[in-house]
Backbone as numpy.savetxt, mean C-alpha at the origin, in Angstrom:
# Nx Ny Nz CAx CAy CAz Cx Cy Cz
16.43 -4.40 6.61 15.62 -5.60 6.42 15.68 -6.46 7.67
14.67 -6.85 8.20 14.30 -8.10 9.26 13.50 -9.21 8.98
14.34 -10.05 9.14 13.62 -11.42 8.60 13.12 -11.65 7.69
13.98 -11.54 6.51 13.44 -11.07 5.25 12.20 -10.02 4.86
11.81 -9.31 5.72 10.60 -8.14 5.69 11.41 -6.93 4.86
10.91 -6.38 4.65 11.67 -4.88 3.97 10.73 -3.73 5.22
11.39 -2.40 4.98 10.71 -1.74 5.91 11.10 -0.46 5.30
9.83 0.42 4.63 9.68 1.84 4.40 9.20 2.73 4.84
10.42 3.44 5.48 9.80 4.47 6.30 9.63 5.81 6.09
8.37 6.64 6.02 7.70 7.74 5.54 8.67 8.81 6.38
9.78 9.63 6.44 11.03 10.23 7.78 10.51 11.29 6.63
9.91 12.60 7.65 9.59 13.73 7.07 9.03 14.85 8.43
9.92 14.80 9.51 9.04 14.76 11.10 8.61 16.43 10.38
7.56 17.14 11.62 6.85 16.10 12.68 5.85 15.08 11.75
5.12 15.60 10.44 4.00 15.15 10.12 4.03 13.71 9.33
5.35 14.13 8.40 5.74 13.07 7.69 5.06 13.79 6.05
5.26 14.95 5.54 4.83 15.15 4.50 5.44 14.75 3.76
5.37 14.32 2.62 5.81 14.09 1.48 6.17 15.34 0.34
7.54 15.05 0.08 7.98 16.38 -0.68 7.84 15.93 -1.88
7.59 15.33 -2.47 7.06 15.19 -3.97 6.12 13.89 -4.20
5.42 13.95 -5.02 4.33 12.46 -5.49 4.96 11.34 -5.30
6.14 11.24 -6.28 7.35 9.94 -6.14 8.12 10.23 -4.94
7.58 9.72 -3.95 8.58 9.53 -2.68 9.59 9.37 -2.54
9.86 7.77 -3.25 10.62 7.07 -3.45 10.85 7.07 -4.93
12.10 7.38 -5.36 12.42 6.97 -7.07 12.23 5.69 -7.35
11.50 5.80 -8.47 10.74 4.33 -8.59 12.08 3.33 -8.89
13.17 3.69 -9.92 14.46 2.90 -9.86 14.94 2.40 -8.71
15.16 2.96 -7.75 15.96 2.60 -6.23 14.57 1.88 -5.80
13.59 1.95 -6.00 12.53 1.44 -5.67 12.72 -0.71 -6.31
12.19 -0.46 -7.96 13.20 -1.74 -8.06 14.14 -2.09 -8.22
15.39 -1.53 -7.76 16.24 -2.41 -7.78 16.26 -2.90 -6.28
15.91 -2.61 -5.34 15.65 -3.11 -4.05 14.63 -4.00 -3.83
13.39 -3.80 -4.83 12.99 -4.97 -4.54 13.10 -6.21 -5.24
13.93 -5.63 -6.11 14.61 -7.09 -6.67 15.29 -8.33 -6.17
15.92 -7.89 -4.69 16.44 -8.90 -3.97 15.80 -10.23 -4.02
15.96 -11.49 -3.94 15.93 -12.44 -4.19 15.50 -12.78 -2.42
15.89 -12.75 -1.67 15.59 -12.34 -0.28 14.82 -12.17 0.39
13.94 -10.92 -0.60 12.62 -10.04 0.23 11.50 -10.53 0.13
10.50 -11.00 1.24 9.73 -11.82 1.28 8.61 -10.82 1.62
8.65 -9.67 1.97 7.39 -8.74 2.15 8.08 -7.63 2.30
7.46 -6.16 2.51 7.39 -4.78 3.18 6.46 -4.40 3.78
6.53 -3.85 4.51 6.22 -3.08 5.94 6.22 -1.71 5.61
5.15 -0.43 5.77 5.44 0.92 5.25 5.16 1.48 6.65
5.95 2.38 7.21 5.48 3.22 8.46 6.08 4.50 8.41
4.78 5.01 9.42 5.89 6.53 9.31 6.44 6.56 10.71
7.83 7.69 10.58 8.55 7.91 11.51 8.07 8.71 12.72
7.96 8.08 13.71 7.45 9.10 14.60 6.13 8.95 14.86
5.15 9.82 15.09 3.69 9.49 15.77 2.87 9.68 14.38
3.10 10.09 13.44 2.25 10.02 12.39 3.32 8.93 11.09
1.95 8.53 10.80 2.27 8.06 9.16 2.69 9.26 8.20
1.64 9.67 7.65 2.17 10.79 6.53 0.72 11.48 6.60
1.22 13.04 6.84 0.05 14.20 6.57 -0.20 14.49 4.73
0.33 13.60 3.98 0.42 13.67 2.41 1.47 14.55 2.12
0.72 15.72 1.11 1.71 16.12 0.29 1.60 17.76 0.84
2.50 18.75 1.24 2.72 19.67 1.95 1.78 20.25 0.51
0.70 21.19 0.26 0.10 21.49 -0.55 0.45 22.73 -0.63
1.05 23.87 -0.51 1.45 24.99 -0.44 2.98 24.75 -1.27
3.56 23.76 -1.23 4.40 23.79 -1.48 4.71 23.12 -3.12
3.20 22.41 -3.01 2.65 21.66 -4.14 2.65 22.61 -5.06
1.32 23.91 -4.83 1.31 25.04 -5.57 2.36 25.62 -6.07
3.40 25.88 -5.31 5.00 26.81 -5.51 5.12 26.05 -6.21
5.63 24.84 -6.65 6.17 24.08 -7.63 5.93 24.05 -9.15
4.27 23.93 -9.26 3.94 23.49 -10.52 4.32 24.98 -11.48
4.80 24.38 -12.73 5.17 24.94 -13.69 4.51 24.55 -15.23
3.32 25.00 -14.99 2.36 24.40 -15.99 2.04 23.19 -15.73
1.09 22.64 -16.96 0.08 21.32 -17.17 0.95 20.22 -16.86
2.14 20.62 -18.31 2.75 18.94 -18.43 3.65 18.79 -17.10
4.38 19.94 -16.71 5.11 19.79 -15.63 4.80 18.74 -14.09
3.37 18.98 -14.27 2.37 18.92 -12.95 2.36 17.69 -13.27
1.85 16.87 -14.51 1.25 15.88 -14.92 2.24 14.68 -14.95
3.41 15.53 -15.08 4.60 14.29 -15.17 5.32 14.05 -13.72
4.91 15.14 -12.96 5.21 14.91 -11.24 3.62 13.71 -10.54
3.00 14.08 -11.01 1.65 12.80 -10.43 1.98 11.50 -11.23
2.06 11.62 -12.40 2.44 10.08 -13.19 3.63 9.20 -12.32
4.60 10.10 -12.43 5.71 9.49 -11.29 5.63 8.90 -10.15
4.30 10.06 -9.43 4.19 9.29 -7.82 3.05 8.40 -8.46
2.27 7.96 -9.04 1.53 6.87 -9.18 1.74 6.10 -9.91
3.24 5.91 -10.74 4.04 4.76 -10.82 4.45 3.96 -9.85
4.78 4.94 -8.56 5.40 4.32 -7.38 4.10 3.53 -6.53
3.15 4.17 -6.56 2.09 3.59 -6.01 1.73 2.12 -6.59
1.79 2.14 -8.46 1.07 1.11 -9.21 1.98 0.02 -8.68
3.28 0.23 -9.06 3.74 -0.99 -9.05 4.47 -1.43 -7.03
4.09 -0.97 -6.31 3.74 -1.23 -5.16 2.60 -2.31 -4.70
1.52 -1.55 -5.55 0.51 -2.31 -5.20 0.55 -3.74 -6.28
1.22 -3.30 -7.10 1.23 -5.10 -8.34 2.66 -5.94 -7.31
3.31 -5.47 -6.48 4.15 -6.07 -5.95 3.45 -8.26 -5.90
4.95 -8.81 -6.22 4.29 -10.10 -6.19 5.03 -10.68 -4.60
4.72 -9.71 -3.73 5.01 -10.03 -2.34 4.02 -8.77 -1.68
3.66 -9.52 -0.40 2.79 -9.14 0.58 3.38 -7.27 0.94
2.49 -6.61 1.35 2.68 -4.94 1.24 1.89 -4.27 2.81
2.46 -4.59 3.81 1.10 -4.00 4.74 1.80 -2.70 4.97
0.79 -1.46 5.37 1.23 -0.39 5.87 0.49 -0.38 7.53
1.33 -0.26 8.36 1.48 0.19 9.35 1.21 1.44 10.13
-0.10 2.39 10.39 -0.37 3.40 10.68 -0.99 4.06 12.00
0.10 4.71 12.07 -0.45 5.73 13.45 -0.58 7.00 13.61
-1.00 7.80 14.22 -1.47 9.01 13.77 -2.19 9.76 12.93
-1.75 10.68 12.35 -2.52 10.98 10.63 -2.68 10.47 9.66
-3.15 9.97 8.68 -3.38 9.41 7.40 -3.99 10.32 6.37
-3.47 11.43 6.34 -4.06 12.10 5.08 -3.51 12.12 3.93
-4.52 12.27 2.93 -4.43 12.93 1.37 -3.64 11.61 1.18
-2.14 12.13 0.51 -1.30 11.82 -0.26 -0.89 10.01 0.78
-0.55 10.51 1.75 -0.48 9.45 2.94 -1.34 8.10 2.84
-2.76 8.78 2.57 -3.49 7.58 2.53 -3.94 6.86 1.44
-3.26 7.86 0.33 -3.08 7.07 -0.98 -2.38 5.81 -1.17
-1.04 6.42 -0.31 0.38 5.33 -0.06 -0.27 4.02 0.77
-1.07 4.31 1.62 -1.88 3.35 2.50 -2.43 2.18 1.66
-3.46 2.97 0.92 -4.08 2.16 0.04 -3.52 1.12 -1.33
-2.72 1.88 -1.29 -2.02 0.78 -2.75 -0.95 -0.41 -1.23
-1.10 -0.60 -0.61 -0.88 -1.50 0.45 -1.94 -3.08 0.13
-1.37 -3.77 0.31 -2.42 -5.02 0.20 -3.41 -5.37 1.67
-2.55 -4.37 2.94 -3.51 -4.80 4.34 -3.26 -3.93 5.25
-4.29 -2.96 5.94 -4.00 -1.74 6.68 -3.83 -2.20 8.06
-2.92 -2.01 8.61 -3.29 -2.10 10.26 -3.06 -0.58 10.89
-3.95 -0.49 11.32 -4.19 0.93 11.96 -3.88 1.06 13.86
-3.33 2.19 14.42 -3.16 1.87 15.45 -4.61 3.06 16.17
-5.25 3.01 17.48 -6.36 3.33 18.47 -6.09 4.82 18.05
-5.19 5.70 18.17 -5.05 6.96 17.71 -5.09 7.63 16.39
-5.13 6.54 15.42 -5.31 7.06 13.77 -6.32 7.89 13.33
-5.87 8.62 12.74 -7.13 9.71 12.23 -6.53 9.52 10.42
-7.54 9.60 9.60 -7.85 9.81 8.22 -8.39 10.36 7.83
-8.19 10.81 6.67 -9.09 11.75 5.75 -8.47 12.49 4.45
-9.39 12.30 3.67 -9.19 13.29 2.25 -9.24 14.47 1.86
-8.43 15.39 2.75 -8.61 16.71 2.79 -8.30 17.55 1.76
-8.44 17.05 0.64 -7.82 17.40 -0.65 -9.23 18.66 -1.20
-10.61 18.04 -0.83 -11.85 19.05 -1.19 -11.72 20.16 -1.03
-10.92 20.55 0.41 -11.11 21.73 0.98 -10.07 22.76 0.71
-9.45 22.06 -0.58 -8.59 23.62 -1.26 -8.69 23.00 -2.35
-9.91 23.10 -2.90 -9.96 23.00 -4.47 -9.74 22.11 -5.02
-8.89 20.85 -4.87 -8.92 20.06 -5.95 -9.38 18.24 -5.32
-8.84 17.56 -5.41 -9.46 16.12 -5.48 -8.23 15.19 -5.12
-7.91 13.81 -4.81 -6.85 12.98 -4.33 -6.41 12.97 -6.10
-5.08 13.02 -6.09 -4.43 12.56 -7.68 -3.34 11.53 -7.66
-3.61 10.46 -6.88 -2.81 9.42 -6.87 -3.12 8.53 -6.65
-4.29 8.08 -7.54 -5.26 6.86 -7.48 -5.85 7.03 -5.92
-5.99 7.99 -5.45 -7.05 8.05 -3.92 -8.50 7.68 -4.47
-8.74 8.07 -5.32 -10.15 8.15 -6.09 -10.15 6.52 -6.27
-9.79 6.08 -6.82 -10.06 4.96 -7.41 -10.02 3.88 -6.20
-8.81 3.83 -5.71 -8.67 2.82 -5.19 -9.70 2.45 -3.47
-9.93 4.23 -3.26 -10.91 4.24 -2.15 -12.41 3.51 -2.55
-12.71 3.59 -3.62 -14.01 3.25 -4.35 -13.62 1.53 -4.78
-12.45 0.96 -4.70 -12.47 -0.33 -5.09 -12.49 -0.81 -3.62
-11.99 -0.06 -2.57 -11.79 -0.78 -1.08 -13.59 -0.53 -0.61
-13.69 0.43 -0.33 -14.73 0.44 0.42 -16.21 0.78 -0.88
-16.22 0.93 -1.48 -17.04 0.82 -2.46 -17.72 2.38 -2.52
-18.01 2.48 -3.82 -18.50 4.15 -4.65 -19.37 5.16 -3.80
-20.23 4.55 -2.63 -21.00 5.76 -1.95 -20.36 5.45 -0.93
-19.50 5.05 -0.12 -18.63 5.22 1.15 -17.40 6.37 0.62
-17.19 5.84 -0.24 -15.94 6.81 -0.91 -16.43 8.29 -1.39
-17.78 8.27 -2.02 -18.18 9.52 -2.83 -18.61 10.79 -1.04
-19.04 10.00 -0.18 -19.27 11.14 0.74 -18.39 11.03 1.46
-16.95 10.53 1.82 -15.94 10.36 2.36 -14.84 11.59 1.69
-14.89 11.29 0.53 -13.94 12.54 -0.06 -14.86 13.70 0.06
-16.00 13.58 -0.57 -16.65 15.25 -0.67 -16.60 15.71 0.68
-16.50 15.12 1.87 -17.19 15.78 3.01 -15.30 16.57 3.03
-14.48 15.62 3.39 -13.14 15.84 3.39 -13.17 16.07 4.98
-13.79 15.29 6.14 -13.85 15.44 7.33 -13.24 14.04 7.81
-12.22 14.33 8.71 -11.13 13.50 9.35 -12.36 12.05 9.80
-11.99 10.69 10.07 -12.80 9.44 10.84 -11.25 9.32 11.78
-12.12 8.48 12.81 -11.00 7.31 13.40 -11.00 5.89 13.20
-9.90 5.66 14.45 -9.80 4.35 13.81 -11.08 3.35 13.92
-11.68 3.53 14.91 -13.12 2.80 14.74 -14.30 3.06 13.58
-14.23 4.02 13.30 -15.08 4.48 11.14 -14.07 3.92 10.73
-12.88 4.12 10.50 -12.07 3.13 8.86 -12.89 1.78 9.60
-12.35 1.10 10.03 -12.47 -0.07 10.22 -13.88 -0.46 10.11
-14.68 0.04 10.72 -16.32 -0.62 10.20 -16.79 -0.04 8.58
-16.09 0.48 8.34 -16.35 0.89 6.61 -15.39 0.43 5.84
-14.10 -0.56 6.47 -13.01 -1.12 5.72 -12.16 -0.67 4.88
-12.13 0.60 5.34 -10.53 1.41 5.15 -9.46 0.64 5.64
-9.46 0.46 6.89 -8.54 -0.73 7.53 -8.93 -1.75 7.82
-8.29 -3.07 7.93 -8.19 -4.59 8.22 -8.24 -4.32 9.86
-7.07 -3.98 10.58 -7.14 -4.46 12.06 -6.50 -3.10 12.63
-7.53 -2.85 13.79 -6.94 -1.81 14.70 -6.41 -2.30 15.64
-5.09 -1.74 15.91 -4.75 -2.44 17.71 -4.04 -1.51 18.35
-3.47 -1.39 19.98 -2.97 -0.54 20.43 -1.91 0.29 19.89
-1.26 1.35 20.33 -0.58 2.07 19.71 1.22 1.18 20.20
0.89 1.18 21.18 2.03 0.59 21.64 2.28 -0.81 21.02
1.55 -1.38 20.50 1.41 -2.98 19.67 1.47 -2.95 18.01
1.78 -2.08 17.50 1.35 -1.41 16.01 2.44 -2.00 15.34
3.25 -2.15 15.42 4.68 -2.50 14.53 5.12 -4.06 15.11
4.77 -4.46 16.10 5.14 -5.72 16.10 4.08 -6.59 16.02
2.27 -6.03 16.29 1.75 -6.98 15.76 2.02 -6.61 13.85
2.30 -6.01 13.02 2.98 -6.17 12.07 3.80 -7.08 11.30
4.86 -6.78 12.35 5.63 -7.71 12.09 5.26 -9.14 12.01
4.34 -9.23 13.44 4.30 -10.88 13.70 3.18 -11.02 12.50
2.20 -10.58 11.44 1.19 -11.00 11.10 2.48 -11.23 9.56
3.79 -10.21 9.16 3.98 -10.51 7.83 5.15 -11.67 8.19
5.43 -12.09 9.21 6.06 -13.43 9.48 5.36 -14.14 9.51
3.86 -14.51 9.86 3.23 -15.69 9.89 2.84 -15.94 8.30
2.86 -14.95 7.41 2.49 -15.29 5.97 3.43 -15.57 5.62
4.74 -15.00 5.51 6.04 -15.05 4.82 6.98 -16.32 5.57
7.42 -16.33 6.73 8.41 -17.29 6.95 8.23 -18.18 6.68
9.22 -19.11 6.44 9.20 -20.24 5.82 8.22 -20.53 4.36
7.97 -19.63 3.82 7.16 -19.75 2.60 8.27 -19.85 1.51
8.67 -20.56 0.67 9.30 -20.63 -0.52 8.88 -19.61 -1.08
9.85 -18.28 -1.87 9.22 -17.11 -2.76 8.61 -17.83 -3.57
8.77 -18.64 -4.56 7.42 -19.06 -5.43 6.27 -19.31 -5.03
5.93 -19.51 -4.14 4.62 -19.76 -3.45 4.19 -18.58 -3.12
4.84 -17.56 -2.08 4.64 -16.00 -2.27 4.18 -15.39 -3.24
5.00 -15.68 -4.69 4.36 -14.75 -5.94 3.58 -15.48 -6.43
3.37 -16.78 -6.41 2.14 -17.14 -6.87 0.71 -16.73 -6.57
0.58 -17.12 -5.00 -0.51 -16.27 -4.81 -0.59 -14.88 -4.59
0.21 -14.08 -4.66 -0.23 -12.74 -4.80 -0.63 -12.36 -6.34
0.27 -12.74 -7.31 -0.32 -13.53 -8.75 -2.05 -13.71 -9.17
-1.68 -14.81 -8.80 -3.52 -15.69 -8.42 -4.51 -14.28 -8.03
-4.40 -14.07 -6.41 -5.19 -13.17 -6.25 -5.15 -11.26 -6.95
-4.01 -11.20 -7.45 -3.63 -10.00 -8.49 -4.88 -10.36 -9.59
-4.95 -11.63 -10.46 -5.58 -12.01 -11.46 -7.36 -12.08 -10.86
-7.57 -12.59 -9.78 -8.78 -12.58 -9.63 -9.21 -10.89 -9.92
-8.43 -10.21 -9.52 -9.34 -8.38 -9.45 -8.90 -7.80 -10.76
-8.31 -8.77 -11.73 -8.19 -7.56 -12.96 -8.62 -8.22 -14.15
-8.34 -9.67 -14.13 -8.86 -10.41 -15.29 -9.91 -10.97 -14.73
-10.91 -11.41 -16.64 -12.31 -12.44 -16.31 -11.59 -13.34 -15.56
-13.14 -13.77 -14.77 -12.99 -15.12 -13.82 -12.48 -16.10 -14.84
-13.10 -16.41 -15.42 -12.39 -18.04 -16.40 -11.05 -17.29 -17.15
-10.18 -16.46 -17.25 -8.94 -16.38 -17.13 -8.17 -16.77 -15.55
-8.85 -15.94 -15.15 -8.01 -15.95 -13.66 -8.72 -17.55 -13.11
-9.31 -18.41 -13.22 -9.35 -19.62 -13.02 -8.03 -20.01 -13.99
-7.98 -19.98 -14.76 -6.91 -20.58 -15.87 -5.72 -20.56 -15.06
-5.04 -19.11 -14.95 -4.04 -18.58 -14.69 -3.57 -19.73 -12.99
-4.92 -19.52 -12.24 -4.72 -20.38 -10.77 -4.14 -21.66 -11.10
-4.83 -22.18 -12.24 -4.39 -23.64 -12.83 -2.97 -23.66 -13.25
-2.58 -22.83 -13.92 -1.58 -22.88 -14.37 -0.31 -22.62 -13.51
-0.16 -21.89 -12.15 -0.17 -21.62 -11.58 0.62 -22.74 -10.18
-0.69 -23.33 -10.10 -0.47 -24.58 -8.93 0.34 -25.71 -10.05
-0.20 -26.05 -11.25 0.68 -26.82 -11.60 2.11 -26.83 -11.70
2.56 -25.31 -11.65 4.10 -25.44 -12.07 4.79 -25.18 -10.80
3.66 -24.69 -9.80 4.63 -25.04 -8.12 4.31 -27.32 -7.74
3.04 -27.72 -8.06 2.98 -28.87 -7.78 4.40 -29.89 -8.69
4.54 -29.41 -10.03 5.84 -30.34 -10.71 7.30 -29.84 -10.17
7.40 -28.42 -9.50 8.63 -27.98 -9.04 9.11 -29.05 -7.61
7.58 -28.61 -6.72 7.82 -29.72 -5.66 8.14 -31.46 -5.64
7.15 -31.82 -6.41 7.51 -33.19 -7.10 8.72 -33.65 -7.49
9.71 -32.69 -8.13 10.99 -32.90 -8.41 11.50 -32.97 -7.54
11.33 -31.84 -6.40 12.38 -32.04 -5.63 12.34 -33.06 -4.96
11.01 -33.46 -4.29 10.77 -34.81 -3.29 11.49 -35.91 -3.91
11.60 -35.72 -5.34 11.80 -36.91 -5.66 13.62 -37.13 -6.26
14.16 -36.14 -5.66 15.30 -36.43 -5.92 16.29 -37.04 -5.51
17.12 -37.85 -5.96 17.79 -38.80 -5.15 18.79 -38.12 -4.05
């Protein structure tokens, strides 16, 4: 941890595959982010790539029937869900490859920064099956249903200049600048922010994308009032 940031790193050289859906056990998952402490995470991969996904050959060797299969994807898109419901800031950090499974992990991120050498893609078409870890979904909530529908079918790599004008990613910058403009963008949100103010608005804006507007107006209300009477107290204490 730096400066209250957390930092997850995809260590799988050279590519950074991922040996199972659940990367990370979702337990060791929260009880770490339970710290009282942690004011954001940072996801990168080790080395010149993020993550080539999920070694798919190895995917195949594994499965042992339906439920077997079904309860290895539920797992890794537990880790994804509650990543992305995190009530603290989530950027992933990417250089190199971004495929499949990789750019699933990307996406349940709240803000991509991509570095000049990034390549992406959903290469999941081109042996039969489809992204199974909310790639589908969440590509179609970022960049919307016909960017996504010929993006997966084609299953042909972009760079970092296509994510970014189709808003796969937020900000491209040098390769050599990738982790510390990072850093410096989840310190300018996080430092000095009181965690209640942190989970509030990630809260707030959580509620704008899942509940009706006149809930998630409610919820904002409800919301600022109980950080505005927390502050009030304190100012006003002798």
């Amino acid at each position: 941890m730096r400066d209250d940031i957390g930092v997850i790193t995809l260590d799988n050289p050279p590519e950074n595959y991922l040996a199972d859906p659940d990367f990370i056990p979702l337990e060791i998952l929260r009880k770490w982010t339970s710290a009282d402490s942690l004011k954001g995470i940072i996801i990168h991969g080790a080395g010149k790539h993020f993550s080539a996904g999920g070694n798919l050959e190895n995917l195949f060797a594994m499965i042992h029937g339906k439920e077997d299969l079904m309860a290895r994807m539920k797992a890794g898109k537990a880790v994804l869900d509650y990543l992305e419901n995190l009530n603290i800031p989530v950027i992933a950090a990417i250089q190199g490859v971004c495929f499949g499974g990789g750019l699933e992990i990307a996406l349940a991120a709240h803000i991509r920064i991509c570095s000049e050498n990034a390549l992406f893609a959903f290469p999941e078409i081109n042996h039969g099956i489809i992204p199974g870890l909310g790639g589908t979904v969440r590509s179609a909530q970022q960049i919307g249903h016909r960017k996504s529908l010929n993006f997966i079918m084609a299953g042909d790599m972009i760079n970092a200049g296509e994510a970014l004008a189709m808003d796969l990613v937020d900000y491209v910058v040098p390769k050599s600048k990738l982790l510390d403009f990072t850093y410096t963008m989840m310190q300018k949100m996080t430092q000095d922010r009181p965690l209640p103010v942190i989970h509030a608005v990630m809260e707030a804006l959580r509620n704008a994308k899942t509940l009706p507007i006149n809930e998630a107006m409610q919820e904002e209300t409800r919301l600022f009032c109980e950080l505005a009477l927390a502050e009030s107290s304190r100012k006003n204490e002798p």
